[in-house]
Residue, then its C-alpha position, 0 to 999 in steps of 0.5 A: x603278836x600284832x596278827x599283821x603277818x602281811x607286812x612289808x618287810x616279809x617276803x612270801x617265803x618268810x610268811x610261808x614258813x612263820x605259818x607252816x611252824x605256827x601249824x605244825x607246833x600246837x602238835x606238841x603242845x596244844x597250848x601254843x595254839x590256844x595262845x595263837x587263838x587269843x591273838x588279837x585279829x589273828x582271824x583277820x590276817x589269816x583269813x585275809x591271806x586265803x583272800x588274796x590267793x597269797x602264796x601262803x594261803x595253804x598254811x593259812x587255810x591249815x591254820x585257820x581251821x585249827x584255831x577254830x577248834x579253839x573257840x566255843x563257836x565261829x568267831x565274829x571275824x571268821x563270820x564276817x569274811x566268810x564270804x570272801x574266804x569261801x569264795x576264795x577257797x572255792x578257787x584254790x580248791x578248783x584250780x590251786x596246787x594240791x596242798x591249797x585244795x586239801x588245806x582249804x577243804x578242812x578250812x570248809x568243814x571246820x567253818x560248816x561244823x561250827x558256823x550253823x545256818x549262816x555258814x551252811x547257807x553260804x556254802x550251800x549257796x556257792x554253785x561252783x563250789x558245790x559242784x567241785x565237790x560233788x564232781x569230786x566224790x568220784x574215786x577217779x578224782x579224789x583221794x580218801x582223805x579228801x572223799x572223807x572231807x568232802x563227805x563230812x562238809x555234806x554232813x554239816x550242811x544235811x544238819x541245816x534245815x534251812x538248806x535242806x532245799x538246796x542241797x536235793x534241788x542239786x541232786x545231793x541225794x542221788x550222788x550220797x545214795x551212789x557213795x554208800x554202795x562202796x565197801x571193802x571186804x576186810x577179814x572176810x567180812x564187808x565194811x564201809x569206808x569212813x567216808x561212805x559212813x558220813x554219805x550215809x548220816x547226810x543222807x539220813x538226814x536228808x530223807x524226811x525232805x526227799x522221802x526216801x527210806x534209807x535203807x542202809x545195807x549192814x556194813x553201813x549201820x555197823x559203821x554209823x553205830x560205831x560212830x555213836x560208841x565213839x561219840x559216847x566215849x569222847x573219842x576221835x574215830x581216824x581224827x574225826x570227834x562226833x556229838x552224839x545228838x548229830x548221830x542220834x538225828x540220823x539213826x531216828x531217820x534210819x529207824x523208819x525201816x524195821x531192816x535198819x533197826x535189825x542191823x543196828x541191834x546186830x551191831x550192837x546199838x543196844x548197849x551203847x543206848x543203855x550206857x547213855x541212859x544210865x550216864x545221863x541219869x546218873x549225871x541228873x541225880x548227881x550221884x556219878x563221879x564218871x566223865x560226863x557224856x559229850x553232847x557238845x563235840x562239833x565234828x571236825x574232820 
């Protein structure tokens, strides 16, 4: 209750465990997380355990990223250790075990998504890190759950003007246009990975710095107009929740090629536009008892 979980009087494996519970039981009730969220400097103590590369670390990293879904936005504590615990996750994920790597991905994503510009610019500005994680968008060195975090930390920081700059100068670009190429032949029919939908939304983004047009090939706009339909409903899409201003941004780069609009109007972006409309008006004349659209989902991986 106190957040003092480096104590004197508890050895690794006691912290090890009190955290691996505190992660695993706001998954059957979301309230107890909440109550940890209100802790006082719990975001200290967590952060401070990811610091000092404690043996605990990987559930600090897991917990840590789930506490912050909590808050409206990044918390002061987590803006004032950002820093050092990126630094510090950027050594796990270089040369820690492989539950450091994964938990200290997701504490990454969490902290890009709703850290805005400091965050990004901490991040971006990490050479090392940055450079594991470009090495890592390789299938030969990453599973798909990692190639999906990896690609949702790219996508933060593509929505970040201030970094724009710094990611083309490290050949983000060139390894996202590498990425969107994957597909998958599912029921006869080409699909992207989920993964290679968020590449595509980064380096969307990216295209007004680099000039590039981005054309996209059809599976990967099938993919980006589904993201919009789950961001539309409020839904999570494989555990991910998409604000729809983040999709519309990238879909208006993708529309500088009259090839990306067709595909988008085959994938049936039309319909989903015209019940965004017909939502948002409604809302303005106070006439719709229907859920509201979700313009404020930070996109957690």
């Amino acid at each position: 209750k106190s957040g003092k979980l480096v104590n004197v009087y508890l050895n690794d494996k006691v912290i090890s465990a009190i955290l691996e519970s505190l992660y695993w039981l706001p998954h059957v009730d979301n309230a107890i997380l909440r109550a940890i969220a209100n802790t006082p400097r719990i975001i200290f103590a967590l952060g401070n355990l990811i610091i000092c590369i404690h043996v605990a670390a990987a559930w600090a990293a897991y917990l840590l990223s789930a506490l912050f879904l909590m808050y409206d936005r990044l918390p002061d504590d987590a803006f004032e250790l950002a820093p050092s615990i990126i630094n510090a996750a950027s050594r796990l994920i270089m040369n820690g075990p492989e539950e450091n790597v994964d938990g200290c991905l997701l504490l990454i994503n969490n902290m890009t998504a709703m850290g805005g510009d400091v965050i990004a610019n901490h991040v971006a500005n990490h050479w090392d890190l940055m450079n594991e994680l470009k090495r890592s968008m390789t299938l030969q060195r990453c599973n798909q759950l990692r190639m999906r975090r990896i690609a949702s930390i790219f996508h933060h920081l593509s929505r970040c003007d201030a970094v724009a700059s710094i990611l083309i100068s490290s050949s983000l670009p060139q390894l996202l246009a590498e990425v969107q190429k994957e597909c998958r032949t599912i029921d006869g029919r080409q699909e992207s990975p989920l993964h290679v939908g968020l590449a595509v939304l980064a380096l969307a983004n990216l295209s007004p710095v680099t000039g590039n047009n981005c054309i996209q090939d059809r599976a990967c706009l099938r993919l980006v107009v589904k993201f919009l339909k789950y961001a539309k409903d409020g839904k999570s899409y494989h555990g991910i929740f998409f604000r729809v201003p983040d999709i519309l941004r990238a879909l208006r780069f993708l529309c500088s090629k009259e090839e990306n609009i067709q595909g988008m109007i085959e994938a049936g972006i039309l319909d989903i536009i015209q019940q965004l409309l017909r939502t948002v008006f409604a809302q303005g004349a106070g006439t719709s008892e229907r859920r509201r659209v979700p313009l404020h989902i930070d996109v957690k991986a």
